[in-house]
SELOTOR-379013 format. One record per residue (C-alpha): residue number from 1; residue in three letters; x, y, z. Coordinates in steps of 0.001 Angstrom, whole numbers, plus 524288, in hexadecimal, padded with zeros to 5 digits. Layout:
# SELOTOR-379013
<node resi="NUM" resn="ALA" xx="X" yy="Y" zz="Z"/>
...
# end
This chain:
# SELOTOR-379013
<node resi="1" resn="UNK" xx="80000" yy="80000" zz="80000"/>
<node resi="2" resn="UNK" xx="8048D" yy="80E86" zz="7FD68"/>
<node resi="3" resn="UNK" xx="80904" yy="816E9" zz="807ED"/>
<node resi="4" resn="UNK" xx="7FE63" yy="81EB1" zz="80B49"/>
<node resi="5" resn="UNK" xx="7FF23" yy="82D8D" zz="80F5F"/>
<node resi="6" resn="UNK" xx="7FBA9" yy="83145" zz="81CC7"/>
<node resi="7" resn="UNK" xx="7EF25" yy="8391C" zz="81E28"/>
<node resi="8" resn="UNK" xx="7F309" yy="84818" zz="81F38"/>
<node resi="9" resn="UNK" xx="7ED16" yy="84CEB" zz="82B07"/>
<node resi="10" resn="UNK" xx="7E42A" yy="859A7" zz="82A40"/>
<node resi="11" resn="UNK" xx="7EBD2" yy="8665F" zz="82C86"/>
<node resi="12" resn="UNK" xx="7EC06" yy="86ACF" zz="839C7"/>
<node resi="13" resn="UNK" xx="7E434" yy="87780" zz="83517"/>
<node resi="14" resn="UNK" xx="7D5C5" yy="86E2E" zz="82FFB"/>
<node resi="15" resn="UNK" xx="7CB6D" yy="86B86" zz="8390C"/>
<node resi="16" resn="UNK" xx="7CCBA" yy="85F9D" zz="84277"/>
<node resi="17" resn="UNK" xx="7BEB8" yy="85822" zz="84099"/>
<node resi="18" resn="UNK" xx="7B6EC" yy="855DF" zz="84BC2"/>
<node resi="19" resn="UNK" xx="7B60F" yy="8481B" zz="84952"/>
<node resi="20" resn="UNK" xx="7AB8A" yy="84489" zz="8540C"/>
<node resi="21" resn="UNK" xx="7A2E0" yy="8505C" zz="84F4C"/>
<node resi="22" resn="UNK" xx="7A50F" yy="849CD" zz="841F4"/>
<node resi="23" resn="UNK" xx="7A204" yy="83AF1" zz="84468"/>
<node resi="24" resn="UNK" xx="794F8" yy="840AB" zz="84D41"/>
<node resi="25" resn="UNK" xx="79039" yy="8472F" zz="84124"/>
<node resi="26" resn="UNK" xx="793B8" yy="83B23" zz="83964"/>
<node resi="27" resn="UNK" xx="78C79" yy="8324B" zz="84346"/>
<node resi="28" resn="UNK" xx="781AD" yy="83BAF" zz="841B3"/>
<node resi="29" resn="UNK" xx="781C4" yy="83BE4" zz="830E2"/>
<node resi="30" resn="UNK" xx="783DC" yy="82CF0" zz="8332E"/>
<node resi="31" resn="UNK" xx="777BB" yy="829E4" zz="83B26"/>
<node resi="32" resn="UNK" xx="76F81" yy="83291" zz="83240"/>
<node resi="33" resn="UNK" xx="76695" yy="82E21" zz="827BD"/>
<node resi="34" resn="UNK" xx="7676E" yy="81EDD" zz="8271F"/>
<node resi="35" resn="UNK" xx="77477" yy="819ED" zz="81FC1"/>
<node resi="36" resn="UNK" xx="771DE" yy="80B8C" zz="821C6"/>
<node resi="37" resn="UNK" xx="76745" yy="80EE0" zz="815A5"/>
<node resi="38" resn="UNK" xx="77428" yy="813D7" zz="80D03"/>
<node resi="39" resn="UNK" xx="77CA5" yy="809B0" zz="81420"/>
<node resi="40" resn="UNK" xx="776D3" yy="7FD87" zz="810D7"/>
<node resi="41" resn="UNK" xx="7769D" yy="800E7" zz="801AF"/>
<node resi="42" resn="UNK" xx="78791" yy="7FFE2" zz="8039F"/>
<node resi="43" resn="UNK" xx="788C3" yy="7F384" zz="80795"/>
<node resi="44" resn="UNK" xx="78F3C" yy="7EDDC" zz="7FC5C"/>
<node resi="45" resn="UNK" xx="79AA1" yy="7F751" zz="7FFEF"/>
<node resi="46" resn="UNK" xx="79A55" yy="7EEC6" zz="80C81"/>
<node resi="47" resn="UNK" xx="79BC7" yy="7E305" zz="80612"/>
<node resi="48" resn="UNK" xx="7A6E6" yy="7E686" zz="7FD53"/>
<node resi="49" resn="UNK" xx="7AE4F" yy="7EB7E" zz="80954"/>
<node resi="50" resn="UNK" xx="7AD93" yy="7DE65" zz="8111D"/>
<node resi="51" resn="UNK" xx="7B1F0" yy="7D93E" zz="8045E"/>
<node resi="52" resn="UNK" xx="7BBB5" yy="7DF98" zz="802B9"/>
<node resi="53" resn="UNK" xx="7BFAD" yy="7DFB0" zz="811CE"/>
<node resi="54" resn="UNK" xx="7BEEB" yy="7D100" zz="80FFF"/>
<node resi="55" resn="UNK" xx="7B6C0" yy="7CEAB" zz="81C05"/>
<node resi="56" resn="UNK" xx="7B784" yy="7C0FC" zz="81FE9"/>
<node resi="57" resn="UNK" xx="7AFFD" yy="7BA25" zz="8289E"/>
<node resi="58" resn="UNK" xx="7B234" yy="7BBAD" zz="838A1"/>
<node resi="59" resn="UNK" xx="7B959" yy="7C7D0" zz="834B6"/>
<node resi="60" resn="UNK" xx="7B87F" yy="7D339" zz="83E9B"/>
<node resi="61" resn="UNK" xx="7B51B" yy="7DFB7" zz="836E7"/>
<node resi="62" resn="UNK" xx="7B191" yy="7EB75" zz="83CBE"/>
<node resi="63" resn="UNK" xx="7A7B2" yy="7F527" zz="8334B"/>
<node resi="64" resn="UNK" xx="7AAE4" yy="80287" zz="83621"/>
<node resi="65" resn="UNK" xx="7A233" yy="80CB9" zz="83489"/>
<node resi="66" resn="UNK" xx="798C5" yy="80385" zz="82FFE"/>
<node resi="67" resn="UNK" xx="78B7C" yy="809ED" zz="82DD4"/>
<node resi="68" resn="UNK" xx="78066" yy="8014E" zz="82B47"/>
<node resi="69" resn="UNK" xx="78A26" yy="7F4CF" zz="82AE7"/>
<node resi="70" resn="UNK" xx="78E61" yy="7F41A" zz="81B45"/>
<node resi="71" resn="UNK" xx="79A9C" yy="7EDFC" zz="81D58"/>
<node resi="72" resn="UNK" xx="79751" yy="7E60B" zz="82A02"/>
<node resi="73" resn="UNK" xx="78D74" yy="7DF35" zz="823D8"/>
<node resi="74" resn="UNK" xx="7960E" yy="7DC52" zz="81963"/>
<node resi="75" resn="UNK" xx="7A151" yy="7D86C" zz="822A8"/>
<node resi="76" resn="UNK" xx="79802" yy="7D009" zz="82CBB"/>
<node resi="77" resn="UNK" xx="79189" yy="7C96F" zz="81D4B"/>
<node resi="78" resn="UNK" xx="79F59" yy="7C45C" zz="81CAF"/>
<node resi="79" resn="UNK" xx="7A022" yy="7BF64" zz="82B9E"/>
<node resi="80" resn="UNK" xx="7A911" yy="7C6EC" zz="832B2"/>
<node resi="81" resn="UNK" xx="7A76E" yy="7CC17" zz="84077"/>
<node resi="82" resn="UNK" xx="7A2C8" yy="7D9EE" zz="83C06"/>
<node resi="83" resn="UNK" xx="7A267" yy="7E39E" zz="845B0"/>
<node resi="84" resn="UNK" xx="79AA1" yy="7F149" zz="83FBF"/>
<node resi="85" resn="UNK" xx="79D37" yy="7FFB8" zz="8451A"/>
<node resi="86" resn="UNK" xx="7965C" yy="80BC0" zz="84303"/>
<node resi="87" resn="UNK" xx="7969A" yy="81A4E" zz="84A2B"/>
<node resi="88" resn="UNK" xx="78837" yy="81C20" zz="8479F"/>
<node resi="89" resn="UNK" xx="77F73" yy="81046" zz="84DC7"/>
<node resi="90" resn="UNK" xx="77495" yy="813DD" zz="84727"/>
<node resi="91" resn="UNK" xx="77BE6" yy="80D53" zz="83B4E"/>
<node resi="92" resn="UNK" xx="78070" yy="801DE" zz="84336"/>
<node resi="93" resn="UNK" xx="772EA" yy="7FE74" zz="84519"/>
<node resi="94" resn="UNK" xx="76FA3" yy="7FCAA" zz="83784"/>
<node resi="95" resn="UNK" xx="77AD0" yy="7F3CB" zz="83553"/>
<node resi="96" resn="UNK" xx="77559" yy="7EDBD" zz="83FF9"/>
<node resi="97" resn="UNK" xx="769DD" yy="7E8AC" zz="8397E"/>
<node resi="98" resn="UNK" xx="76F75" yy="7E67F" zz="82C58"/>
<node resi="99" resn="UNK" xx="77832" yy="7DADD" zz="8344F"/>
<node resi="100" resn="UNK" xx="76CF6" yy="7D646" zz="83ACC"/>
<node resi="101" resn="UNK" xx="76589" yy="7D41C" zz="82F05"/>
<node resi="102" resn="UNK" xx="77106" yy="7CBAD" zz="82A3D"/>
<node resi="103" resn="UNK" xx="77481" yy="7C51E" zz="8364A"/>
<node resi="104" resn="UNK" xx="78119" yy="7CA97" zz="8375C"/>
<node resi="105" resn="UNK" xx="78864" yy="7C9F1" zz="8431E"/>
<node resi="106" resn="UNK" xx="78F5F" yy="7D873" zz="843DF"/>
<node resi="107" resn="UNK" xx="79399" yy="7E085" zz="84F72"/>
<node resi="108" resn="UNK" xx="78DDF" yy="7EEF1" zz="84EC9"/>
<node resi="109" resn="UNK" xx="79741" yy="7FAD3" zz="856BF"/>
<node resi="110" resn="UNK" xx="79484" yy="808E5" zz="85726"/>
<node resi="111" resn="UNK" xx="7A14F" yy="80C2C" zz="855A8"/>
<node resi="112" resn="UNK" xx="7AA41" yy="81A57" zz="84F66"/>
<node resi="113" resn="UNK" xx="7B317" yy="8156B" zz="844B8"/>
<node resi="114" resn="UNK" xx="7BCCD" yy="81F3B" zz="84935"/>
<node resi="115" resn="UNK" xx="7BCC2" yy="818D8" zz="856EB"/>
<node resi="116" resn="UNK" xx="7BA80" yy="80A2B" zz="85491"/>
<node resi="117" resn="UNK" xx="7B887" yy="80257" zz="8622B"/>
<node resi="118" resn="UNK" xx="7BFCE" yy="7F753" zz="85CEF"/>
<node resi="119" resn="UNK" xx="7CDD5" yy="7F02D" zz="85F6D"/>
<node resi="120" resn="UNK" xx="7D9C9" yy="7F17C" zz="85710"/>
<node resi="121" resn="UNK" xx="7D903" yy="7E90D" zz="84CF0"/>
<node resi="122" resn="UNK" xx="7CBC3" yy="7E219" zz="8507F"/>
<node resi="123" resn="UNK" xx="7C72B" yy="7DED7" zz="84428"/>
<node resi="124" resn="UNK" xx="7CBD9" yy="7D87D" zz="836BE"/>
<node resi="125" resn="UNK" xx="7C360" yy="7E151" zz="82DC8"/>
<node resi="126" resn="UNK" xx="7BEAA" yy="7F00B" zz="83050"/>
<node resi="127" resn="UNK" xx="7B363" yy="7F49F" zz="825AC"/>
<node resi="128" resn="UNK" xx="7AD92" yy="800EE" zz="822CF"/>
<node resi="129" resn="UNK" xx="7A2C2" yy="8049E" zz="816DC"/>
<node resi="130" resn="UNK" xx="7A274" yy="813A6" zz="81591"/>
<node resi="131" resn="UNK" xx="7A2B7" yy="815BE" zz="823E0"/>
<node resi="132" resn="UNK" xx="7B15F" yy="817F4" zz="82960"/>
<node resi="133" resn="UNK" xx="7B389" yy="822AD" zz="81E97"/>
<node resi="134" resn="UNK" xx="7AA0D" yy="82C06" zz="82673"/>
<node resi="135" resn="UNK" xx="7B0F8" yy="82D3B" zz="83223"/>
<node resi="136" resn="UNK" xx="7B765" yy="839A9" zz="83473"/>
<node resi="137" resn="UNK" xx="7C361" yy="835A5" zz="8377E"/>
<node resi="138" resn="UNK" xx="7C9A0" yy="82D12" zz="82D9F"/>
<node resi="139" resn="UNK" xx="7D610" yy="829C6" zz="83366"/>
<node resi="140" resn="UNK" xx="7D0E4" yy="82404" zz="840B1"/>
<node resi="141" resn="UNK" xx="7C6C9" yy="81C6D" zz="83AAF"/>
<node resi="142" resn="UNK" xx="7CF6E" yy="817DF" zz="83086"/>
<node resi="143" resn="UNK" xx="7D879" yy="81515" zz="83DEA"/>
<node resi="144" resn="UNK" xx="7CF26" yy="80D9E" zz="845EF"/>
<node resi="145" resn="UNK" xx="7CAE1" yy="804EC" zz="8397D"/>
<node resi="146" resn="UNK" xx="7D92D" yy="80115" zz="8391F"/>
<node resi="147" resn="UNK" xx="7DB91" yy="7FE27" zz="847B7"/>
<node resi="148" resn="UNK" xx="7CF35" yy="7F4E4" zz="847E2"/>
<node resi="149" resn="UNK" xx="7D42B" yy="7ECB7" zz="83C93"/>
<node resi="150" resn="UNK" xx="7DBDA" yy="7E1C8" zz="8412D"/>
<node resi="151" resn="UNK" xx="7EAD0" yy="7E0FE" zz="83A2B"/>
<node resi="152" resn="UNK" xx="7E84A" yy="7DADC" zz="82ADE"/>
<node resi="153" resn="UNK" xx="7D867" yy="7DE0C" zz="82BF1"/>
<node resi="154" resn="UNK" xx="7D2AD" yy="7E6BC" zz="82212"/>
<node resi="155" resn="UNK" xx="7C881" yy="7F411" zz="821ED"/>
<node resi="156" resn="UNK" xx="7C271" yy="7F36F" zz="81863"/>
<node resi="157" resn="UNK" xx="7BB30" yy="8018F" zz="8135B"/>
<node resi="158" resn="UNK" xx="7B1AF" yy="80660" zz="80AC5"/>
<node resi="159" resn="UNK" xx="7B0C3" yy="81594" zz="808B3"/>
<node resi="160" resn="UNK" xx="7AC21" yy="81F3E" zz="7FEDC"/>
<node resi="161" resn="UNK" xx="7B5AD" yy="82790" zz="7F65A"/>
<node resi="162" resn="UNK" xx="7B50F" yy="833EC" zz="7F54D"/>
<node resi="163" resn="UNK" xx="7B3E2" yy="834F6" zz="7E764"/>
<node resi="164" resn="UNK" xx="7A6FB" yy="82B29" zz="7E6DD"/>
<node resi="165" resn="UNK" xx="798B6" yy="82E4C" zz="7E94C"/>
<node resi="166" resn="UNK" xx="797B1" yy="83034" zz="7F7C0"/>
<node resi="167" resn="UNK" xx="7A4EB" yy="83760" zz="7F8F4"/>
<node resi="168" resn="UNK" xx="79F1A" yy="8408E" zz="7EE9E"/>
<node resi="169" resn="UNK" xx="792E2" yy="83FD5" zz="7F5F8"/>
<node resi="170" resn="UNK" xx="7981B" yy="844DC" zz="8029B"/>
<node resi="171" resn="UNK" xx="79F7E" yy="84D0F" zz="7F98E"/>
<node resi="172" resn="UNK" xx="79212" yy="85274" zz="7F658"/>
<node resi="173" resn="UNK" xx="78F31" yy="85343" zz="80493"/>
<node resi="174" resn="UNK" xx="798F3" yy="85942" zz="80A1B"/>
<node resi="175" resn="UNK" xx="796D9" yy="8665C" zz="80138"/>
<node resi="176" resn="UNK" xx="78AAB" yy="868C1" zz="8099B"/>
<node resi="177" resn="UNK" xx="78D92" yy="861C3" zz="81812"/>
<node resi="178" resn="UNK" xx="79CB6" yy="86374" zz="816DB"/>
<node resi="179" resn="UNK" xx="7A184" yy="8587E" zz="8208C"/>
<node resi="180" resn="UNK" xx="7A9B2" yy="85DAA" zz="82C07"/>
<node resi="181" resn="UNK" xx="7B8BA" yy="862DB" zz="82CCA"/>
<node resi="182" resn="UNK" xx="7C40C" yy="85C39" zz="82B47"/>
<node resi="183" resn="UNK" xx="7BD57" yy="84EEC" zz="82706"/>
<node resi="184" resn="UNK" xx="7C41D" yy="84680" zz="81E16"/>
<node resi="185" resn="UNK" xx="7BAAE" yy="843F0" zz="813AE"/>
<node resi="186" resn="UNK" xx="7B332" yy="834B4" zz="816D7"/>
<node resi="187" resn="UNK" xx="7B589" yy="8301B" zz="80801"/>
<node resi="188" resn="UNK" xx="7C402" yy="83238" zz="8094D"/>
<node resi="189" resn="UNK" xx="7C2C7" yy="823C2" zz="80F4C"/>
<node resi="190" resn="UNK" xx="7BDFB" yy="81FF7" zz="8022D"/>
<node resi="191" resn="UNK" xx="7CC16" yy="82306" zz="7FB35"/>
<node resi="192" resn="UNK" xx="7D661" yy="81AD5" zz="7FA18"/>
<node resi="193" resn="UNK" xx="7E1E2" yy="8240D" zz="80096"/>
<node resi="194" resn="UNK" xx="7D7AE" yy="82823" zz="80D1B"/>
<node resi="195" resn="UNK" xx="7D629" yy="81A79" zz="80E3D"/>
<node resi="196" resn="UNK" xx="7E58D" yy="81622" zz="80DF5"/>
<node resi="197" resn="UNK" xx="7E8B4" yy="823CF" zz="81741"/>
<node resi="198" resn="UNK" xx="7E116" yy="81E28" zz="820AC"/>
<node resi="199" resn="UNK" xx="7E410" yy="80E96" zz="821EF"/>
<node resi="200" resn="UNK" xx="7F0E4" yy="80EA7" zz="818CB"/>
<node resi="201" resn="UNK" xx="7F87B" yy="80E2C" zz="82646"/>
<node resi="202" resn="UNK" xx="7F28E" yy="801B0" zz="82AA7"/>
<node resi="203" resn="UNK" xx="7EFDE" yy="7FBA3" zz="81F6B"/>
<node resi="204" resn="UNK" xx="7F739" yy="7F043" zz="817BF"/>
<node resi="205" resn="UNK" xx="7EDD1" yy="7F081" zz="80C1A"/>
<node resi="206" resn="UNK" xx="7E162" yy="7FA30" zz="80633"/>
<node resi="207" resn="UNK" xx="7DAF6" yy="7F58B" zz="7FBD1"/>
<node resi="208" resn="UNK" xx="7CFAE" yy="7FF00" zz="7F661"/>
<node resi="209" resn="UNK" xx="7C593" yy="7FE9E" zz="7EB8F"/>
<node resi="210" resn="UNK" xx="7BD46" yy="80900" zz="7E7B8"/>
<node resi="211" resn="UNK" xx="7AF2B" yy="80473" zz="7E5CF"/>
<node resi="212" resn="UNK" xx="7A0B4" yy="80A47" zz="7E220"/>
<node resi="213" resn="UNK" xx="79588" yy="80704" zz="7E995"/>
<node resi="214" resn="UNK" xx="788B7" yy="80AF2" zz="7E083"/>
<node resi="215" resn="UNK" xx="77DB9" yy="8147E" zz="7E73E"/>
<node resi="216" resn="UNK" xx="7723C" yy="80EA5" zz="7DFEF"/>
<node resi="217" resn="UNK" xx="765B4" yy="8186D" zz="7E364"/>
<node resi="218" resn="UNK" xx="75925" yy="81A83" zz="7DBEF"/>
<node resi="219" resn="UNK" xx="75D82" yy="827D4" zz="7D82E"/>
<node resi="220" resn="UNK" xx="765E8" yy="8349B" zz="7DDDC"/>
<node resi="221" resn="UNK" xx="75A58" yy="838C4" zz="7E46D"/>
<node resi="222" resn="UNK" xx="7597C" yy="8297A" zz="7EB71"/>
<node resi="223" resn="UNK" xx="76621" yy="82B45" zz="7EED3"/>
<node resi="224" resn="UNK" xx="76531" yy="83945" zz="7F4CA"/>
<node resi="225" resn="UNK" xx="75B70" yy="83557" zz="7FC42"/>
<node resi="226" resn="UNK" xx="75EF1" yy="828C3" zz="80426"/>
<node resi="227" resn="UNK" xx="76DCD" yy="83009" zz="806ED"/>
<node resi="228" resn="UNK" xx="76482" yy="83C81" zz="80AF4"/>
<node resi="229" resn="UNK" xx="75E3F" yy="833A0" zz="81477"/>
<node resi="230" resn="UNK" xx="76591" yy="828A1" zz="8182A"/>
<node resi="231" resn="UNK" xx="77424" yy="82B94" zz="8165D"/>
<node resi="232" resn="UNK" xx="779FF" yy="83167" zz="8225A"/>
<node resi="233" resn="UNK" xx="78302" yy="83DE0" zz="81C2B"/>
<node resi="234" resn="UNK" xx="77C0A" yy="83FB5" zz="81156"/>
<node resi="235" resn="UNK" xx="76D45" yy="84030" zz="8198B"/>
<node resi="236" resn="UNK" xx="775E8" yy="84982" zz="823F4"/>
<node resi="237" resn="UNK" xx="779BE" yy="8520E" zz="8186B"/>
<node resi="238" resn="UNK" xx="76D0B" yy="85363" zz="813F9"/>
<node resi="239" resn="UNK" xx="768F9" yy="856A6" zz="820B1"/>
<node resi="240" resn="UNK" xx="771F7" yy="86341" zz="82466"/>
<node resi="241" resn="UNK" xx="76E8F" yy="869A2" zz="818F1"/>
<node resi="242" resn="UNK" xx="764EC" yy="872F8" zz="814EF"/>
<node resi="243" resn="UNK" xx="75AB6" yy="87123" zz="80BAE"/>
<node resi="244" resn="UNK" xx="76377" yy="876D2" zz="80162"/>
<node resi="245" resn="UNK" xx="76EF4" yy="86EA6" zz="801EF"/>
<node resi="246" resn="UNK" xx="7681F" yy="862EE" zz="80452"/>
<node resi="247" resn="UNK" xx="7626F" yy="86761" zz="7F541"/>
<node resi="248" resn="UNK" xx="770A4" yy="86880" zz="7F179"/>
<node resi="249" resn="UNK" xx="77799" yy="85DFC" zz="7F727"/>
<node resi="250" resn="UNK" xx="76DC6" yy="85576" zz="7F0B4"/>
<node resi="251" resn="UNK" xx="7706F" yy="85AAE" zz="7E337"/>
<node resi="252" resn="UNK" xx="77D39" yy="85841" zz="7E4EC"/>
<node resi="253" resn="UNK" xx="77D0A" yy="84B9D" zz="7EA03"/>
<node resi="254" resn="UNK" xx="77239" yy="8490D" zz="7E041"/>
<node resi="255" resn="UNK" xx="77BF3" yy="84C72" zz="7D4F6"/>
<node resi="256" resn="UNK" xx="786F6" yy="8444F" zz="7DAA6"/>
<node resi="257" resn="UNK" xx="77D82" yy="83912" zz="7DA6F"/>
<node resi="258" resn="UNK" xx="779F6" yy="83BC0" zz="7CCBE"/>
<node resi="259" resn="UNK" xx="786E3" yy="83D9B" zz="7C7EF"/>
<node resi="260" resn="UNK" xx="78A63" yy="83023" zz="7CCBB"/>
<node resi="261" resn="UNK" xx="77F67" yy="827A1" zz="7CADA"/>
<node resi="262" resn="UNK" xx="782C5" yy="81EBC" zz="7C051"/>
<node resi="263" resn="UNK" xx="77383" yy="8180B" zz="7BFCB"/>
<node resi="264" resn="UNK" xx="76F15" yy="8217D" zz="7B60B"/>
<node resi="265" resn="UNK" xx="76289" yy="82857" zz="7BA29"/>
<node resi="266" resn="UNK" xx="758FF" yy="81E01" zz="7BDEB"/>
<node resi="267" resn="UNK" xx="7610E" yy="819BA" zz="7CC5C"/>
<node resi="268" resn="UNK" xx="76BF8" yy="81D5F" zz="7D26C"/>
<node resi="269" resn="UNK" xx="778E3" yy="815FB" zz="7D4E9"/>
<node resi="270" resn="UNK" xx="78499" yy="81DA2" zz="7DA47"/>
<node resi="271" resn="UNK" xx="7939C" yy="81757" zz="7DBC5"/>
<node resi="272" resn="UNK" xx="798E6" yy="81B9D" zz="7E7AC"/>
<node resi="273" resn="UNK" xx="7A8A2" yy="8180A" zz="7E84F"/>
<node resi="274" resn="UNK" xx="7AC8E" yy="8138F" zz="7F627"/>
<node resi="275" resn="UNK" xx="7BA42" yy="80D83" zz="7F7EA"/>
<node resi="276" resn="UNK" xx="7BBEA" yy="7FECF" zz="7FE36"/>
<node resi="277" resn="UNK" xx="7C65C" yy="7FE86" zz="80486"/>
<node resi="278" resn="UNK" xx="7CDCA" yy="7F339" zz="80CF0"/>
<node resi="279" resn="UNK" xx="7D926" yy="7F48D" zz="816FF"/>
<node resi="280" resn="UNK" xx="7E07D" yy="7EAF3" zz="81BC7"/>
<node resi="281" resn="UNK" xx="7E5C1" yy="7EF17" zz="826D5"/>
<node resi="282" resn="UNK" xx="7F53C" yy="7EBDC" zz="82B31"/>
# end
């Protein structure tokens, strides 16, 4: 593997982020709306991660950040000892049910992914679909992903880039709710270099592919709609503005869509890039 830069720290002059002001407000966004109905429509990307990963059987994997349990259903489909962990219960609970319905023995944790109450090195396989990219700070979840993972296990990742549809989309976003100082942007996790800044120091192998995972909605207006309602930042965006810039964020999110549905006009179906990506740690 390459020798990999160290990440340049801010200058002393920019504006230290109030990290436990920030993960409140992302609790908050989180909790909002009802994600599970977005989440379950991504749980192919689940799939290919424990693929990837190579979960095997009476593996111990940890899902960080999981949500609504994509990629600990996936792992606990392939018989390992999945343990799931989410900041915002509320989440938790719907993965909850989703294992019960398949008879899946998993254990559930409310539990920070910058602050995970786990042992060094206590499990062979440490997951996360779309979830450890929004913490605020990158390097100590990146950190406490590593110390969990037992010498010669893997993480395995899945994150959108910042050039695909939902880094655009926050893109979009973040011209009318600008997201708070000093923040490193959440789809940096979704580039290669972020990716090898972070673990390259620990790691004796990263392997990454970048992927598509199809949005497939009746229309734009479908789509607007049921990420109005149900998806946390987008329904909390919605929310703090006017009447106004609601109209306007909507056009432009509207025209995004449009420009990259590739259905023609009679549905809608959206490729949004993510990179998989799989550590093995040293």
């Amino acid at each position: 593997m390459n020798a990999v830069e160290p990440i340049t720290p801010a200058p002393a002059s920019a504006a230290a982020p109030q990290y436990a002001a920030v993960k409140q407000r992302q609790q908050a966004t989180w909790a909002s709306g009802d994600y599970a109905v977005i989440g379950v429509t991504l749980q192919i990307i689940g799939e290919s991660l424990a693929e990837a990963a190579d979960v095997r059987a009476d593996e111990r994997v940890l899902d960080v950040a999981a949500g609504n349990g994509n990629a600990t259903l996936a792992a606990a489909r392939r018989y390992a000892e999945v343990t799931s962990t989410d900041y915002v219960s509320s989440l938790l609970d719907k993965a909850r049910i989703r294992a019960a319905a398949e008879s899946l023995p998993v254990t559930f944790r409310v539990a920070d992914a910058e602050d995970l109450p786990f042992r060094d090195g206590e499990f062979d396989v440490v997951l996360s679909t779309l979830g450890a990219m929004f913490t605020p700070d990158h390097s100590r979840t990146a950190g406490e992903m590593l110390r969990v993972t037992r010498p010669g296990g893997r993480i395995g990742l899945a994150n959108w880039t910042p050039e695909g549809f939902i880094g655009q989309l926050f893109k979009a976003i973040g011209a009318y709710v600008p997201p708070p100082a000093g923040l490193q942007s959440p789809a940096l996790w979704g580039t290669e270099r972020h990716i090898e800044q972070l673990f390259g120091h620990r790691a004796a192998h990263i392997k990454s592919a970048r992927k598509h995972f199809k949005f497939r909605y009746r229309s734009t207006a479908h789509w607007l709609q049921v990420f109005r309602d149900y998806y946390g930042p987008t329904h909390k965006a919605f929310a703090t503005l006017n009447q106004a810039k609601q109209d306007e964020l909507a056009r432009d999110i509207t025209a995004l869509l449009d420009r990259l549905n590739v259905a023609g006009p009679s549905s809608l179906v959206v490729p949004g890039e993510y990179l998989e990506t799989v550590i093995t740690v040293r």
